[in-house]
C-alpha positions as a Markdown table, in Angstrom:
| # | Residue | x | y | z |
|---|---|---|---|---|
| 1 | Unk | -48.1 | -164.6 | -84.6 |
| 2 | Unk | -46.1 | -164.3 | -87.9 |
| 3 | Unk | -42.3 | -165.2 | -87.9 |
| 4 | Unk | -40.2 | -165.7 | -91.5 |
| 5 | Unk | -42.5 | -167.1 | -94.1 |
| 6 | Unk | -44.8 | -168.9 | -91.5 |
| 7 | Unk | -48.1 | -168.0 | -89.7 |
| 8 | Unk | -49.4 | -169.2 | -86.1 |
| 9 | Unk | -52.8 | -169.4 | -85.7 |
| 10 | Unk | -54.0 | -167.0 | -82.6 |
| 11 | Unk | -57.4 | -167.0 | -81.2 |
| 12 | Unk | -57.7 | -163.5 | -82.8 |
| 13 | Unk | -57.5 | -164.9 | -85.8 |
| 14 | Unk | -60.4 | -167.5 | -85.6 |
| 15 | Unk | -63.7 | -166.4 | -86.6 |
| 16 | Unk | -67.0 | -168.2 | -85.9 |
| 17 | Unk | -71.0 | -168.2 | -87.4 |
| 18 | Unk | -73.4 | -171.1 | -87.6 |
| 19 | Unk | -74.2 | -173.0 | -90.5 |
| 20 | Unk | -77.6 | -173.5 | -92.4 |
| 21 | Unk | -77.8 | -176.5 | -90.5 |
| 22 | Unk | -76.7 | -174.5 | -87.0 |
| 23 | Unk | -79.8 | -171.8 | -87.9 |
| 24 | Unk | -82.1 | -174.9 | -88.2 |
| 25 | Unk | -80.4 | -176.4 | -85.1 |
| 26 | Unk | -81.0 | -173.0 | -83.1 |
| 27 | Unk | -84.4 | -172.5 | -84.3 |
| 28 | Unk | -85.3 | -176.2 | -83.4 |
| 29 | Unk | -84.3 | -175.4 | -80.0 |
| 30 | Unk | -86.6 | -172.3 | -79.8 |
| 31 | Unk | -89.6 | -174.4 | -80.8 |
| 32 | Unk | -88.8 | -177.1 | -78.3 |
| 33 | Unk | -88.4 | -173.9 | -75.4 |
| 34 | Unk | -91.4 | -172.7 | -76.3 |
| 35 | Unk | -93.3 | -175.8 | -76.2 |
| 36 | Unk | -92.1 | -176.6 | -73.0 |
| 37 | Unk | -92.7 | -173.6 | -71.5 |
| 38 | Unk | -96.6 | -173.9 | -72.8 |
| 39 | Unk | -97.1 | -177.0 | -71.4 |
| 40 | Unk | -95.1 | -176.9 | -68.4 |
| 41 | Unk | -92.9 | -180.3 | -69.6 |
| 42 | Unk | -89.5 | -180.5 | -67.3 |
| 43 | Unk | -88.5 | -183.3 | -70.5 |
| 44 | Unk | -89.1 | -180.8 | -72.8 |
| 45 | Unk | -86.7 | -178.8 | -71.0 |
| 46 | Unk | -84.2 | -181.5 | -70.2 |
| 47 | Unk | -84.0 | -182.0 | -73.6 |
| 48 | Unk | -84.1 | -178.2 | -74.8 |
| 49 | Unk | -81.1 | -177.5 | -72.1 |
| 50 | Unk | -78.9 | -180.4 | -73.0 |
| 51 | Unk | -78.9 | -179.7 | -76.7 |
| 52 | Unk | -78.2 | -175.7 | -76.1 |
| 53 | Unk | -75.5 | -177.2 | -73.9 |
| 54 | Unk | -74.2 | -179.3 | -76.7 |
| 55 | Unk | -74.0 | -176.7 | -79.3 |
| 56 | Unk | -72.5 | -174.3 | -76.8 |
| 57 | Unk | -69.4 | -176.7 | -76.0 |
| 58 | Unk | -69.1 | -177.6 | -79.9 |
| 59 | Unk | -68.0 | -173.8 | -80.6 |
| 60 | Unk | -65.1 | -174.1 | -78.3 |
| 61 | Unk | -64.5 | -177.8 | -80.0 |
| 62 | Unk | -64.5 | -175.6 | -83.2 |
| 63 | Unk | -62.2 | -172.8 | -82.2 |
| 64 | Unk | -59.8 | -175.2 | -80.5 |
| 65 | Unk | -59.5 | -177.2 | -84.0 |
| 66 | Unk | -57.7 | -174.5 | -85.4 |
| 67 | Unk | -56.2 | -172.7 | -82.7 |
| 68 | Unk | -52.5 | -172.9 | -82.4 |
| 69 | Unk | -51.8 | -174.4 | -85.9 |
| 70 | Unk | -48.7 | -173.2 | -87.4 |
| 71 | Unk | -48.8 | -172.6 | -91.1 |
| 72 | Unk | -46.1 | -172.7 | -93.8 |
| 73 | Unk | -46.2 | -172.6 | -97.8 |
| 74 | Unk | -43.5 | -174.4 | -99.9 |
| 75 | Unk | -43.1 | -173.4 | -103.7 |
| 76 | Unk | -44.8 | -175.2 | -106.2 |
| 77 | Unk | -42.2 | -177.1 | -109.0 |
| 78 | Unk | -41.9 | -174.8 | -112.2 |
| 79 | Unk | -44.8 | -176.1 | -115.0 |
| 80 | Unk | -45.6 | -174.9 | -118.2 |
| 81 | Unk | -48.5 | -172.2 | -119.2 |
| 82 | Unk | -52.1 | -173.6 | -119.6 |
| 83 | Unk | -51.0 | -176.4 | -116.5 |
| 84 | Unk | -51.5 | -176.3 | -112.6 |
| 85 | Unk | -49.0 | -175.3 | -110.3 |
| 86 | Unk | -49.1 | -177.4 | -106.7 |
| 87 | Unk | -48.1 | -175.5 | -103.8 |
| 88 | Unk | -48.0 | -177.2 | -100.7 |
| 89 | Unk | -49.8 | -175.6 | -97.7 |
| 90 | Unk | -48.2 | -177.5 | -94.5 |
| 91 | Unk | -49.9 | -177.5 | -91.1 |
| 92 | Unk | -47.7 | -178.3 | -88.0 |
| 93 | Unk | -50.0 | -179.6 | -84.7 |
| 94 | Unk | -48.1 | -178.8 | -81.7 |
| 95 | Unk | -51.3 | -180.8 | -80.0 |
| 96 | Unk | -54.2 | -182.9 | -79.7 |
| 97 | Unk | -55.5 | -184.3 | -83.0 |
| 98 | Unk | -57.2 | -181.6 | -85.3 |
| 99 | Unk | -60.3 | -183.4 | -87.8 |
| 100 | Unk | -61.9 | -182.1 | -91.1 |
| 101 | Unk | -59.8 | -179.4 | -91.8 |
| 102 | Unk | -60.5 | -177.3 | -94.9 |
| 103 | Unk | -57.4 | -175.2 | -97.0 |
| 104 | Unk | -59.4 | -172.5 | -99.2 |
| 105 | Unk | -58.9 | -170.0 | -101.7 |
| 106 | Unk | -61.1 | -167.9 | -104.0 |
| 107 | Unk | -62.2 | -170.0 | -106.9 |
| 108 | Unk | -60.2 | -173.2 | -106.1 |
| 109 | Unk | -61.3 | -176.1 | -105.2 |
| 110 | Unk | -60.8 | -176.8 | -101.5 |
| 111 | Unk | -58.3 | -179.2 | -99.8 |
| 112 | Unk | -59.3 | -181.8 | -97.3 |
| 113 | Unk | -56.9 | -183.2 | -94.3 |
| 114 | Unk | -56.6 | -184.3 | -91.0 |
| 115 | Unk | -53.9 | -183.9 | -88.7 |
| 116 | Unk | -52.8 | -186.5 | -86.0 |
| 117 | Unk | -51.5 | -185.1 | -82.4 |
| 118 | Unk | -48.1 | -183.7 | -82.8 |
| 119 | Unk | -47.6 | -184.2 | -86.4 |
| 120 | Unk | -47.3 | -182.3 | -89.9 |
| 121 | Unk | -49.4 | -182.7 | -92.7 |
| 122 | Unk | -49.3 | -180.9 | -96.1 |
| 123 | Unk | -52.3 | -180.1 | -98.6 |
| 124 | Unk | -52.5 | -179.2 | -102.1 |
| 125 | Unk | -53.7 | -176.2 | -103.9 |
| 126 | Unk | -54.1 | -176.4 | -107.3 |
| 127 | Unk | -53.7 | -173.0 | -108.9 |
| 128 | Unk | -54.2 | -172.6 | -112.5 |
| 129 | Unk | -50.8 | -170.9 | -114.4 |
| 130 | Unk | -52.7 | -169.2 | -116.9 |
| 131 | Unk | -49.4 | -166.7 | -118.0 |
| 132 | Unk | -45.3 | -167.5 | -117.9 |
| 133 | Unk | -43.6 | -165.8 | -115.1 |
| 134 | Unk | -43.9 | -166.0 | -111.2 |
| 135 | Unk | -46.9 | -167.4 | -109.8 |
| 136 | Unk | -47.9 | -165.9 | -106.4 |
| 137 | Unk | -49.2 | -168.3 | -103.8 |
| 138 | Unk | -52.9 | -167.0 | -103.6 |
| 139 | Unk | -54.2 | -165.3 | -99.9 |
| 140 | Unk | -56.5 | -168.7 | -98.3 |
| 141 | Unk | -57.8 | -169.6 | -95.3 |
| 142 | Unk | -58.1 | -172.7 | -92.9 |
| 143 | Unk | -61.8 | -173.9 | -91.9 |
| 144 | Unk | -63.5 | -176.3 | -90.0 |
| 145 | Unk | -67.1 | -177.7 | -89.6 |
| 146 | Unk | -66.0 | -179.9 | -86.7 |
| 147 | Unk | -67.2 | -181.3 | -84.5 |
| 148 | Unk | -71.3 | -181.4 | -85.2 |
| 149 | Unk | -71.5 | -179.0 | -88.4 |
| 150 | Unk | -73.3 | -176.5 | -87.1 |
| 151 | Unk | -70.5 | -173.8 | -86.9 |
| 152 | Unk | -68.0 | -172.9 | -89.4 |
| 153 | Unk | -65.0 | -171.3 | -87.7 |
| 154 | Unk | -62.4 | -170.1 | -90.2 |
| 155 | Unk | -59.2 | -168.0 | -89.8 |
| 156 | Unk | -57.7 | -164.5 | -91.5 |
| 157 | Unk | -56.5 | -164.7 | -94.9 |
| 158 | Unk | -53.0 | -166.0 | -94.8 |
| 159 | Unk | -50.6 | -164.7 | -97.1 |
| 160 | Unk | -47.2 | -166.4 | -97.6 |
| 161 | Unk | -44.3 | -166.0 | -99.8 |
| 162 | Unk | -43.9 | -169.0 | -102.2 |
| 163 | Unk | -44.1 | -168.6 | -105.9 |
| 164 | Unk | -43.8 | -171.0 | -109.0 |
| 165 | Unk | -42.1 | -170.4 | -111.8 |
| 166 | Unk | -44.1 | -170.8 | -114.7 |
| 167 | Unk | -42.3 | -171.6 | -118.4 |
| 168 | Unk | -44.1 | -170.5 | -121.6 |
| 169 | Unk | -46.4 | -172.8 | -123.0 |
| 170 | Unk | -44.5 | -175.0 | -125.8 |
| 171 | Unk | -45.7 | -174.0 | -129.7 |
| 172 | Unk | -47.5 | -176.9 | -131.2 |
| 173 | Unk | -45.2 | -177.6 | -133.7 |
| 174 | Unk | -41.7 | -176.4 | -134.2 |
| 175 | Unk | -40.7 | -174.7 | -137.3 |
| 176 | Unk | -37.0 | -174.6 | -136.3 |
| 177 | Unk | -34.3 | -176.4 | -138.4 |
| 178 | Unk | -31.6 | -177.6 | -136.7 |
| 179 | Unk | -29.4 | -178.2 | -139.7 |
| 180 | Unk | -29.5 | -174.6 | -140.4 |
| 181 | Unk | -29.2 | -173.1 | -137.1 |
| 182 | Unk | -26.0 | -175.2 | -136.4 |
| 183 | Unk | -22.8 | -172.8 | -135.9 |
| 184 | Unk | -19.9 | -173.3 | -138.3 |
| 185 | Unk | -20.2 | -173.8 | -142.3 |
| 186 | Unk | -21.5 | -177.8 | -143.3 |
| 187 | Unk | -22.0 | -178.5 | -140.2 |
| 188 | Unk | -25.4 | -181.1 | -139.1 |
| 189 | Unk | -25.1 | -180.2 | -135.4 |
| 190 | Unk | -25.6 | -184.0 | -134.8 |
| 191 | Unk | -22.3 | -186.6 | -133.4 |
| 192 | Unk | -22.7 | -189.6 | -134.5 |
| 193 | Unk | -22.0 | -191.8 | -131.6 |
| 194 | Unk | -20.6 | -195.3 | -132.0 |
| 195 | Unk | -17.0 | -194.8 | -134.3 |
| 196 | Unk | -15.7 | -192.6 | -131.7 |
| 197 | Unk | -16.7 | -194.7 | -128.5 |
| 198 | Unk | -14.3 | -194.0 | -125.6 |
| 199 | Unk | -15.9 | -196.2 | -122.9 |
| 200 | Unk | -18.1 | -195.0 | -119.7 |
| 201 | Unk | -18.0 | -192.8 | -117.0 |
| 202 | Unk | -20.2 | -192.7 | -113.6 |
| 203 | Unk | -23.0 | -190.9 | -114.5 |
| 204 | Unk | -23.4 | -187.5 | -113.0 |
| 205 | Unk | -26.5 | -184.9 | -112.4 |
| 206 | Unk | -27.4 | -183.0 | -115.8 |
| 207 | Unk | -25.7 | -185.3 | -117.6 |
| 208 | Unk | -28.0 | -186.2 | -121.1 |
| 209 | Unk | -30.4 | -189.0 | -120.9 |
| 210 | Unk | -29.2 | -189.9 | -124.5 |
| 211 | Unk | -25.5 | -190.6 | -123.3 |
| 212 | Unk | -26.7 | -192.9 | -120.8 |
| 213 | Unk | -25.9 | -196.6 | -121.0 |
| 214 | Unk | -29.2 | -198.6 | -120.2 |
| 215 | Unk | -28.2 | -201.8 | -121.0 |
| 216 | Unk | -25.2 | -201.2 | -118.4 |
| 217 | Unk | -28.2 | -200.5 | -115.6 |
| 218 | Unk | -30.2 | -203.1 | -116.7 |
| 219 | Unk | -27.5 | -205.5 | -116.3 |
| 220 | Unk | -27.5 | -204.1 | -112.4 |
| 221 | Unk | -24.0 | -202.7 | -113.0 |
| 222 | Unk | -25.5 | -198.9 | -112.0 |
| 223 | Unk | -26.1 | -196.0 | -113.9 |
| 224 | Unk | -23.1 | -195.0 | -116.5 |
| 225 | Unk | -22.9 | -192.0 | -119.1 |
| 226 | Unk | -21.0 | -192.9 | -122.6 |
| 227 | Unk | -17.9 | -191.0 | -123.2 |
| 228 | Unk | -17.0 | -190.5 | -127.0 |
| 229 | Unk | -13.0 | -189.0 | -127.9 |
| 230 | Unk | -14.2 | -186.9 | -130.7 |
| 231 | Unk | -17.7 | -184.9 | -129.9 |
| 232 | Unk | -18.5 | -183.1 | -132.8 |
| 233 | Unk | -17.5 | -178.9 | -132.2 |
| 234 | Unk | -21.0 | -177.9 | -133.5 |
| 235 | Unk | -23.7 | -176.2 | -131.4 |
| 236 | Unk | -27.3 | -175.3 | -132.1 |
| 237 | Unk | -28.3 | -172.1 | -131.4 |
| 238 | Unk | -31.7 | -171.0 | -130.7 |
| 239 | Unk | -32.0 | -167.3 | -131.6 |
| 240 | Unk | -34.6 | -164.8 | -130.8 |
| 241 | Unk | -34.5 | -163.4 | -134.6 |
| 242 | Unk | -35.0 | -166.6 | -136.1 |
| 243 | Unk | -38.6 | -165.9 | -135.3 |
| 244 | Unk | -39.0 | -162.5 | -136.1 |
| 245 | Unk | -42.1 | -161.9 | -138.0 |
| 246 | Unk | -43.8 | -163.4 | -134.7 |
| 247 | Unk | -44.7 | -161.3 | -131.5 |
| 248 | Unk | -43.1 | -161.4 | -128.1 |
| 249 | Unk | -45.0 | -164.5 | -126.5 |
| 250 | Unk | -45.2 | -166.4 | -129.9 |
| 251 | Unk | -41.1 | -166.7 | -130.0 |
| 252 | Unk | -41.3 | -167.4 | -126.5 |
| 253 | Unk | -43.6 | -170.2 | -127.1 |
| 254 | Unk | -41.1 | -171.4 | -130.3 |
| 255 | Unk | -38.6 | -171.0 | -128.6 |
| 256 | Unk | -39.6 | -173.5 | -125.6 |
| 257 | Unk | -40.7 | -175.6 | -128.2 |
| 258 | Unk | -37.1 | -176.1 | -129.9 |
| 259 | Unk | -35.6 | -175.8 | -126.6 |
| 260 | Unk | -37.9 | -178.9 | -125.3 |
| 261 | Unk | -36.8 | -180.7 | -129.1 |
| 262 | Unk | -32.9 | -179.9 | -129.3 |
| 263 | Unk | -33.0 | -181.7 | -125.1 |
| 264 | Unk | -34.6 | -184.7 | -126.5 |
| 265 | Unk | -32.7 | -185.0 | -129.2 |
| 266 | Unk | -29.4 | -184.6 | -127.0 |
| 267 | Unk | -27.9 | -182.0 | -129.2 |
| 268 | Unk | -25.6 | -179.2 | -127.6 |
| 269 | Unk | -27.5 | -175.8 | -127.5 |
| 270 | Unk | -27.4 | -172.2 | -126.7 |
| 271 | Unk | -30.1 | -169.7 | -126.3 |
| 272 | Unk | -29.9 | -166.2 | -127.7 |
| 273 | Unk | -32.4 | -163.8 | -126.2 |
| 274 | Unk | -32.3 | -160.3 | -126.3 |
| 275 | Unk | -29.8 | -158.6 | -123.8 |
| 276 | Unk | -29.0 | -162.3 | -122.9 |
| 277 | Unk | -27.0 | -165.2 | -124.0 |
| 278 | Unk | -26.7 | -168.6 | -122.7 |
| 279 | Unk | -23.5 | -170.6 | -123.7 |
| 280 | Unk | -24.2 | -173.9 | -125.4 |
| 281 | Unk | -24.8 | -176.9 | -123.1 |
| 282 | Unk | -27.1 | -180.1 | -122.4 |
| 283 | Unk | -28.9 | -181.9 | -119.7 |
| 284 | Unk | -31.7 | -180.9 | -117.0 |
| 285 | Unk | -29.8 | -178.3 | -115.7 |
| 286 | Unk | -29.0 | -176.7 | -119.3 |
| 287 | Unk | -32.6 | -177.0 | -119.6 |
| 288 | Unk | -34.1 | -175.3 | -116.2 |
| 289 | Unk | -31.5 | -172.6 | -117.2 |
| 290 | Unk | -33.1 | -171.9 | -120.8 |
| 291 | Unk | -36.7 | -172.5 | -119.7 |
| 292 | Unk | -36.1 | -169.9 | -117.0 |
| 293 | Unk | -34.6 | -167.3 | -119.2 |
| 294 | Unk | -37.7 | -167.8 | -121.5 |
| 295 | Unk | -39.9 | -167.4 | -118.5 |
| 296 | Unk | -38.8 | -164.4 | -117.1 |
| 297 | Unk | -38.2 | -162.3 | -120.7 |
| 298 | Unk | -38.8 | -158.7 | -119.7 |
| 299 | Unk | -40.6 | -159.6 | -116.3 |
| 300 | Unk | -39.8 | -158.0 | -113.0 |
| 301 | Unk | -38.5 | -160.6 | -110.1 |
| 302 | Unk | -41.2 | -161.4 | -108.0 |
| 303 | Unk | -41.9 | -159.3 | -104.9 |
């Protein structure tokens, strides 16, 4: 069963073959048949019968492991180009405890969990970001070996909608000047903060780890942002033809670059990209908002 972005596991869905070690198993059993049957042994096929018996109930231990899991993906945090993205593949156990459960997908390496009665667990899947843009969630599938490892049961691809967003990966070096990309004649772009000191304010989400007060939270007084009466007017802009004799993904990459430098640096900044402008700012937010904009340049939204 398939409802909005999650996947029940069915017993349509659960596929079953022995292992190497079940074909050893199986053929282990035919020698020990056939060797009881030559020399008329009822031991022999005590022994013979119990083990069938024993594999025979371990392929409904198998398909039970699985069966009735219900499956959801969450979307990985954004990351750069050349990293890993981490979506989380979430089982939910409406049952008895499930053991030695295996997340897979083509060419990663696979994820390991057990899942207690009645409980949620989530595993990781690595998946390499190789290019900026959205990152699908690859197709993967849940196996089992449990309980003796001489099956392998293992379910339908599942396919669920959860992407990453992946920035471009910073240049190496900037070659952006700030002092010259700094609107307004003479200006440095830069405030210099301690004349114009205006006290502190509570600190608020986005606001610029440089205008925090550490010394405030270190005294246990909480976290406080510095407010200054006269902020310098001047914004850095980061502009798309500053970087013109390079292609497409090397301004990208620039442009992350001085985008990553101007945050640090707590300077005020806009991004100019083409058919899109983003009003000087700072702080995370500012930041997820430019790193995006680089990310999705001339990309279609993700299906």
């Amino acid at each position: 069963m398939t409802g909005a972005g999650q996947v029940t596991i069915g017993p349509r869905a659960i596929f079953i073959l022995p292992t190497r070690h079940g074909i050893t198993f199986a053929l282990i059993l035919l020698a020990l048949l056939l060797a009881a049957i030559n020399y008329a042994n009822a031991l022999a096929y005590l022994l013979t019968f119990l083990l069938a018996g024993m594999g025979i109930v371990s392929l409904l231990h198998t398909q039970r492991n699985l069966l009735g899991l219900t499956v959801t993906v969450t979307g990985a945090d954004p990351v750069f180009a050349g990293e890993a993205a981490a979506f989380h593949v979430c089982l939910a156990n409406p049952g008895r405890e499930r053991l030695a459960l295996r997340v897979e997908a083509k060419g990663l390496v696979p994820a390991h969990l057990d899942l207690p009665a009645r409980d949620t667990r989530c595993a990781t899947l690595a998946v390499p970001a190789v290019r900026r843009g959205w990152l699908d969630c690859p197709p993967f599938v849940l196996a089992s070996h449990y309980p003796l490892g001489i099956t392998r049961a293992w379910t339908r691809r599942v396919r669920l909608p959860a992407h990453c967003l992946v920035y471009p990966r910073p240049a190496a070096d900037s070659v952006l000047n700030f002092a010259e990309a700094v609107e307004g004649e003479g200006a440095s772009g830069t405030r210099r903060e301690g004349e114009d000191f205006a006290g502190l304010r509570t600190y608020q989400p986005g606001d610029s780890p440089a205008r925090i007060s550490w010394k405030t939270l270190a005294r246990g007084q909480g976290l406080h942002t510095k407010d200054f009466s006269a902020q310098a007017a001047e914004s850095v802009w980061l502009d798309w033809e500053q970087f013109a004799p390079h292609d497409t993904e090397a301004r990208l990459s620039l442009l992350t670059r001085a985008v990553l430098e101007a945050e640090d640096a707590g300077l005020i900044y806009g991004l100019r990209l083409p058919g899109r402008t983003l009003d000087p700012g700072n702080g995370a937010a500012h930041r997820a908002n430019c790193l995006e904009a680089l990310a999705l340049h001339d990309l279609p939204s993700p299906r």
